[in-house]
N, C-alpha and C positions, 0 to 999 in steps of 0.2 A: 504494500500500500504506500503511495506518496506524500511525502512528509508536506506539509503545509507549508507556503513558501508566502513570505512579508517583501513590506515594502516597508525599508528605514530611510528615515530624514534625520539630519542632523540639522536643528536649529539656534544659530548662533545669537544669543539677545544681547551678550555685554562684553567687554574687552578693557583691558587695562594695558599699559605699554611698560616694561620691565627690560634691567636689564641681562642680557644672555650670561653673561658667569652667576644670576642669583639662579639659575633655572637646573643645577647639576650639582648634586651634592660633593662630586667627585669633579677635578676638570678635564672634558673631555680632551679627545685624543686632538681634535679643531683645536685652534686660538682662538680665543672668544673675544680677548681684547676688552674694549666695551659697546662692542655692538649691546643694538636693543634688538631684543626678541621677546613680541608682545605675544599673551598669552589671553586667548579667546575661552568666553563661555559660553558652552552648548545644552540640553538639552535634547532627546531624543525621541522618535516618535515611532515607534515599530505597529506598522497599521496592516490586519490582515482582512481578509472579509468577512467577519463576523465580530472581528477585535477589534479595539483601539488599546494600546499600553505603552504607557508614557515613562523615562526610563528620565529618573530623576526632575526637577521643579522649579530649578532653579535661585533667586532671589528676586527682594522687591525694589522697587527704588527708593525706598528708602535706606535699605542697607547699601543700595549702589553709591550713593549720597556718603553715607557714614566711613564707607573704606573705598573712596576716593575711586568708584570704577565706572567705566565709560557704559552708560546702558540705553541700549541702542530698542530695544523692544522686550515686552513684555514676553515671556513664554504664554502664557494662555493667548493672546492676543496672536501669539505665531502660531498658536494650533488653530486659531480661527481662521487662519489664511491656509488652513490646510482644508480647511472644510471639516474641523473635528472642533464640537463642541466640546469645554469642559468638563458638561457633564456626560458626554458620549463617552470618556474616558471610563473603562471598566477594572482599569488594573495600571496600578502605580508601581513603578519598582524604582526602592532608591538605592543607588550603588553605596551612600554611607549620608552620613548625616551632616556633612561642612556645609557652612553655610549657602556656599553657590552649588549646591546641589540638594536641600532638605527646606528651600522655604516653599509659602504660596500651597501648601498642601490643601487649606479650606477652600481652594477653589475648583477641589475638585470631589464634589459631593457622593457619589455614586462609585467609587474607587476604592479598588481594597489595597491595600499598601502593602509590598514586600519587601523583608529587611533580615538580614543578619540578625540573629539573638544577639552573636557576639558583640553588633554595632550597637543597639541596644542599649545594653550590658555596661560598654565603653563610655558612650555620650552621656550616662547619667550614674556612674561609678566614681572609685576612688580618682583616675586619673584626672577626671576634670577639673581638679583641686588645683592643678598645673595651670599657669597660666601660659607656659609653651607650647600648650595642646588644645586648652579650652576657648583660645585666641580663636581656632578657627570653626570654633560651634557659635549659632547663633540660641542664646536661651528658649525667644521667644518659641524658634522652628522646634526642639526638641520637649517643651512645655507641647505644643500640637500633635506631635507624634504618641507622645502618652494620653493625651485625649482621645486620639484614635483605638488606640488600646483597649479605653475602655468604652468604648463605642462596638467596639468590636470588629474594627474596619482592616485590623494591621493579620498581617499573616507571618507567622515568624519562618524563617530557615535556619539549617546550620548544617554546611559545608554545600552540597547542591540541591538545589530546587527547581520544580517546574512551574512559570506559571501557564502555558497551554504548551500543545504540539508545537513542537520546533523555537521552543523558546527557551531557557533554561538557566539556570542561576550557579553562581560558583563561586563562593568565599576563596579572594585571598587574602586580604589582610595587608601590611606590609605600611601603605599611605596612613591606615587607620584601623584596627583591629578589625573590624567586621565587614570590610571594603571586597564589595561582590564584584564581578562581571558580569554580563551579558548576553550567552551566545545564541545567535539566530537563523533560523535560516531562510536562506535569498534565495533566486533563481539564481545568483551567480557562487552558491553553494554556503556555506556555514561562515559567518562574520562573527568577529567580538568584539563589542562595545567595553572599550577595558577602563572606561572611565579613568579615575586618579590611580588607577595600577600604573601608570605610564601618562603623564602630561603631553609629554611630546613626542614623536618618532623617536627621536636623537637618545633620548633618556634611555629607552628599551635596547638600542641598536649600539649605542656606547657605554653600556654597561655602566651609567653615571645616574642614580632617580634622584628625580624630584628634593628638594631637601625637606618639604614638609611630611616628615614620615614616621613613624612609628618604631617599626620595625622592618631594620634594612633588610636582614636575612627572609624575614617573610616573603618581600616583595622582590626579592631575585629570585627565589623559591615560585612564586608566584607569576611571573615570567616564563618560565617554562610548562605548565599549565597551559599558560595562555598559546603557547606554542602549540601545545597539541590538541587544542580545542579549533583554533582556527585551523580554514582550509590552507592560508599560507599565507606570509607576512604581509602580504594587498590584502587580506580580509581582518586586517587588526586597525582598529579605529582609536589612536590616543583620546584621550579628554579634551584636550584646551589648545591643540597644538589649530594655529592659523594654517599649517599647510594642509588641514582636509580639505579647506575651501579650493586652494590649488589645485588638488588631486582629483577631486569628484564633481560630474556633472553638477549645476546646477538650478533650481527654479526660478524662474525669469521673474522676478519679485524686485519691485524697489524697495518693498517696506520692510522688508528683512533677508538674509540670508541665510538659504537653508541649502543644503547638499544631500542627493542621491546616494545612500552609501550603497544603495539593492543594484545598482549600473558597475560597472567596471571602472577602478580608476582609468585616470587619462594619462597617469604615468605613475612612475615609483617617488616614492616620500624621498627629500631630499636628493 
């Protein structure tokens, strides 16, 4: 029988410009010098014909406001330009709970939320006492998430989960203890949404993550995973990195930018 095959969007709402040595915890094998190398936020929209599931939430603009980031469109607002209601959304999945990924959840009424126990666990545990860690939780989004809770709306995992045919869920941890992926599948074969497993191409490919992270050994661990869940290193989609817009078709939109990840890229990342 045929596995069920999506159509994903990546949609871009806000952007901040950094610079490229803050983006590699290690320095990579490049001279980075002081180039800037700005780091975009997405959003995700895995749309099949019976589903809508929206893979992370983004934030508001008021947080955009509070930590200085350029916010170009709303996420609900870019799922209306999809032709997907809010509340058509049936199923939320959040790869972990940092702010540019866990706000904006009550607007989506009708959604059941899927989440790591472990991320859970973490965002409202002893470590958030830290203020090296708890920097990147927003209170308000995780005070929501427990509301969900007892609403009854949240569906927990721990290590892989499904939420329908051809979708499927995968703790690695590493950015943030409970930090899931994605994997789906397309007509151009199994993709993974690696969120903050991987910020950038470069981080993954230079053996250099992100420095906002938890635990390093988790997410080089965590990397190889993702190796053999995707079809092959064109079906592995960074979080934040600006060259997916490069690499992927996309919808002829002024009012935001969103990318085809179900089409072929147009070349290889860097």
């Amino acid at each position: 029988m045929a596995i069920c095959e999506y159509e994903v969007y990546a949609l871009r709402y806000a952007t901040v410009n950094r610079a490229a040595r803050d983006n590699f915890l290690n320095r990579p094998a490049a001279d980075l010098h002081d180039s800037e190398m700005p780091l975009d936020f997405y959003v995700w929209l895995i749309r099949g014909a019976e589903v809508n599931i929206l893979v992370d939430t983004g934030f508001s603009p008021a947080s955009a406001a509070s930590r200085k980031r350029d916010y170009l469109c709303s996420p609900v607002e870019g799922l209306r330009l999809l032709g997907v209601d809010p509340e058509a959304v049936d199923h939320v999945v959040l790869t972990h709970f940092h702010y540019d990924h866990a706000g904006n959840t009550d607007s989506f009424p009708r959604a059941c939320f899927h989440v790591q126990e472990s991320e859970m666990c973490f965002a409202t545990g002893r470590y958030m006492a830290h203020p090296g860690l708890n920097h990147f939780y927003a209170v308000a989004d995780v005070q929501d998430l427990v509301r969900h809770v007892f609403d009854g709306r949240v569906r927990f995992h721990n290590g892989t989960g499904q939420v329908a045919e051809g979708v499927s869920l995968h703790r690695v941890g590493g950015h943030t203890d409970g930090l899931q992926v994605v994997r789906v599948h397309t007509k151009r074969g199994w993709i993974v949404l690696a969120s903050d497993a991987a910020h950038y191409y470069r981080n993954k490919m230079e053996s250099s993550p992100f420095p906002a992270i938890f635990n390093v050994g988790d997410m080089l661990e965590g990397w190889r995973l993702i190796d053999e869940l995707a079809e092959s290193s064109r079906h592995i989609i960074p979080g934040h990195d600006p060259e997916v817009r490069r690499l992927y078709p996309a919808l002829d939109l002024s009012e935001m930018d969103i990318a085809l990840l179900h089409e072929m890229p147009l070349a290889d990342p860097y």
